[in-house]
C-alpha positions as CSV (number, residue, x, y, z in Angstrom):
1,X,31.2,-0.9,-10.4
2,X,34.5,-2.4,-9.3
3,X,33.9,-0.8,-5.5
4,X,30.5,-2.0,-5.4
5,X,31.7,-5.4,-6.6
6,X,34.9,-5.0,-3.6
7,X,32.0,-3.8,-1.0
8,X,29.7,-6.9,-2.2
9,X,32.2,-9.7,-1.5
10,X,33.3,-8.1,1.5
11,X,29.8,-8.4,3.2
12,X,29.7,-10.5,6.6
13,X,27.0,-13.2,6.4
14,X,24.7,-11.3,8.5
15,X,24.8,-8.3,5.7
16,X,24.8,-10.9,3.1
17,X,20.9,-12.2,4.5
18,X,19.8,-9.1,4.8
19,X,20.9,-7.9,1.4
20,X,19.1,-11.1,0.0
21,X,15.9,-10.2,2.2
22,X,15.7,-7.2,0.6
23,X,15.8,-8.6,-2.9
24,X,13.6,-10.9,-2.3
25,X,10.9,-8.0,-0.4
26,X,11.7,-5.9,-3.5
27,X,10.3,-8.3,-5.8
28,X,7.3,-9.6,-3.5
29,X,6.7,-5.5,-3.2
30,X,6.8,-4.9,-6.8
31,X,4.8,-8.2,-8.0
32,X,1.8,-7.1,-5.4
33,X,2.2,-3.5,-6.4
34,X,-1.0,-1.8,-7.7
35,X,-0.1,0.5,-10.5
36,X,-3.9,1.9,-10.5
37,X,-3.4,4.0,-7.6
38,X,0.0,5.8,-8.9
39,X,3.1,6.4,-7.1
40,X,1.8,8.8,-4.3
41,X,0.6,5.7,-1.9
42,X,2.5,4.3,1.1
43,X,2.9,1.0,-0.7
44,X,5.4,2.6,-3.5
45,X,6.9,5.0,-0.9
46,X,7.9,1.2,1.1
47,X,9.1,-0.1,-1.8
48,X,11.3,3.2,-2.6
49,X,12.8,3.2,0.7
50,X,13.5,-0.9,0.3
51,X,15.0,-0.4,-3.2
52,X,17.2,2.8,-1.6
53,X,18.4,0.5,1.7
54,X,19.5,-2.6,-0.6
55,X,21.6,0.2,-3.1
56,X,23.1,1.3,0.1
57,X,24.0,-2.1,1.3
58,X,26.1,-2.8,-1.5
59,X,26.9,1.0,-3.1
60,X,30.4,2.3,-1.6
61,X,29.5,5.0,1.3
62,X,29.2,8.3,-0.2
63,X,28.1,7.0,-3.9
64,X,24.6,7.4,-3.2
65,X,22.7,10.3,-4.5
66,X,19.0,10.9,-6.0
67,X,20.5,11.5,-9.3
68,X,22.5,7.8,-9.2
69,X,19.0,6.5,-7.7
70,X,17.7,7.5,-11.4
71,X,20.0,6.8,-13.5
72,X,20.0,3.1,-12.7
73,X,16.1,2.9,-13.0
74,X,16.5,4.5,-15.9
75,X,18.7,1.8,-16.8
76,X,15.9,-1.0,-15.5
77,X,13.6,-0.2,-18.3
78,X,16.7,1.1,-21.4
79,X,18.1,-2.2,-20.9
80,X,16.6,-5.3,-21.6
81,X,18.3,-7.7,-19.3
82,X,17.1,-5.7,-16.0
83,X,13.8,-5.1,-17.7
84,X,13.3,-9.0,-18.2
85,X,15.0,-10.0,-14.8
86,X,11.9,-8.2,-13.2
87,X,9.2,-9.0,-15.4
88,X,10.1,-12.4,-15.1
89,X,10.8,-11.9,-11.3
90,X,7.3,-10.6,-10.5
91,X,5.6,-11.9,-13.9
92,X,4.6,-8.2,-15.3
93,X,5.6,-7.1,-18.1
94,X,5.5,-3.4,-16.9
95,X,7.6,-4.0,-13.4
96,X,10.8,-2.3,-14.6
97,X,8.8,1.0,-15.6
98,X,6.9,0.7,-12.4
99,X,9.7,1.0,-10.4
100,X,10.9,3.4,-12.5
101,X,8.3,5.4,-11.8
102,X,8.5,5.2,-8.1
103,X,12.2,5.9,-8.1
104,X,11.7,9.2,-10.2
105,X,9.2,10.7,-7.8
106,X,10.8,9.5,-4.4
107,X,14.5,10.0,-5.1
């Protein structure tokens, strides 16, 4: 957490925009998602690949793995503060398990 933090404040203001951009697509992604069709559709594989280039923006360089990719969405839906940030970021209720979903079966 502490190098993430270190890489996170050392971003140059270019970095900084396009970590923000991809928040901000994330969300838009996720609130427009349609759960009906599953997670084997272009639209989740976008927002997988999104989700994986905004942890690499501000993960330290070699942290990444598939495994850490699940463990934090499993960490979206366990813990209520992600779990409300993006149900109330995309206004449904079952975002954080959506994403969840796509993370398990891209990562």
């Amino acid at each position: 957490m502490d190098l993430s933090n270190e890489k996170f404040n050392s971003l140059s203001a270019d970095e900084l925009s396009h970590f923000k951009k991809l928040s901000a697509e994330i969300l838009t992604e996720l609130k427009n998602f349609d759960n009906t069709a599953g997670v084997k559709q272009d639209a989740a594989k976008h927002l997988f690949d999104l989700h994986k280039e905004y942890l690499l923006t501000i993960w330290p360089k070699g942290q990444y793995s598939a495994v850490a990719h699940k463990n934090l969405a499993q960490m979206y839906v366990c813990d209520l503060r992600f779990s409300k940030y993006y149900e109330e970021a995309t206004g449904n209720p079952d975002a954080a398990r959506i994403l969840k979903a796509i993370i398990d079966y891209y990562a």
